[in-house]
C-alpha positions in Angstrom: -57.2 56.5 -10.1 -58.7 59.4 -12.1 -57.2 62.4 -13.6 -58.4 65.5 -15.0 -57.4 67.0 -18.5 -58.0 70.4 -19.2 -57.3 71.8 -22.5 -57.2 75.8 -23.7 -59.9 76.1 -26.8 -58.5 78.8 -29.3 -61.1 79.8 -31.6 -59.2 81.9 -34.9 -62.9 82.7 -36.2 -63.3 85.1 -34.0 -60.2 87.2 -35.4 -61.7 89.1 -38.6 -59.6 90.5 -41.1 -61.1 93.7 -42.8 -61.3 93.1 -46.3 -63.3 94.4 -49.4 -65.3 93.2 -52.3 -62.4 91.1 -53.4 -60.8 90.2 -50.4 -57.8 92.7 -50.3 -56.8 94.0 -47.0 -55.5 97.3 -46.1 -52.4 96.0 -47.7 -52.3 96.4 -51.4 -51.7 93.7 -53.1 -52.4 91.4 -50.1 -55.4 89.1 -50.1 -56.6 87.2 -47.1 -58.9 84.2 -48.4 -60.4 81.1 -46.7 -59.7 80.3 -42.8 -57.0 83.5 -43.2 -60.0 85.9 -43.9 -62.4 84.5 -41.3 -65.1 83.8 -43.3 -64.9 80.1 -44.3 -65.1 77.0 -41.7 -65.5 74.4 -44.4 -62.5 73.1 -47.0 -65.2 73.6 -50.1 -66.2 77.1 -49.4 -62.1 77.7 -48.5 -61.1 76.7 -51.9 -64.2 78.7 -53.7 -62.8 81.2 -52.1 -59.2 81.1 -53.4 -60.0 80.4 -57.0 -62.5 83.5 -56.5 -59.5 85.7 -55.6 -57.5 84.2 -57.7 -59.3 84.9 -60.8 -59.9 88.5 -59.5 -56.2 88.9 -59.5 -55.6 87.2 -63.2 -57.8 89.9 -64.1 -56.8 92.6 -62.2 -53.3 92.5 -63.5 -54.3 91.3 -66.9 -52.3 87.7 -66.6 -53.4 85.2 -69.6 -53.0 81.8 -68.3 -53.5 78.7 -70.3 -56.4 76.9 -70.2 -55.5 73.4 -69.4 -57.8 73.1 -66.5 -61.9 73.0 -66.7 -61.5 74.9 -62.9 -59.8 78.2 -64.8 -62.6 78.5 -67.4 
């Protein structure tokens, strides 16, 4: 005896959030970044992107933060 599966695909890449140059959405304050902004599929280029923002926000509100990491230099 055979049965079928079917199964719905739900692709979230199609879903883009408008953001600019630094990733900030409509929202201020709110940045979208890796699979959230649509424009990163792999977990490298998802965490680029985060430490990206990330350091655009550090120097957007002038935040020092210690340097105990070789990733924050």
């Amino acid at each position: 005896m055979y049965s079928n599966v079917h199964g719905v695909e739900i692709n979230f890449y199609l879903n883009k959030v408008i953001v600019d140059s630094n990733f900030e959405t409509s929202v201020m304050g709110l940045h979208a970044i890796g699979d959230g902004a649509s424009v990163t599929r792999r977990l490298m280029q998802a965490s680029s992107n985060g430490i990206s923002v990330a350091r655009h926000i550090l120097e957007e509100y002038k935040i020092k933060v210690l340097k105990i990491s070789p990733f924050l230099s």
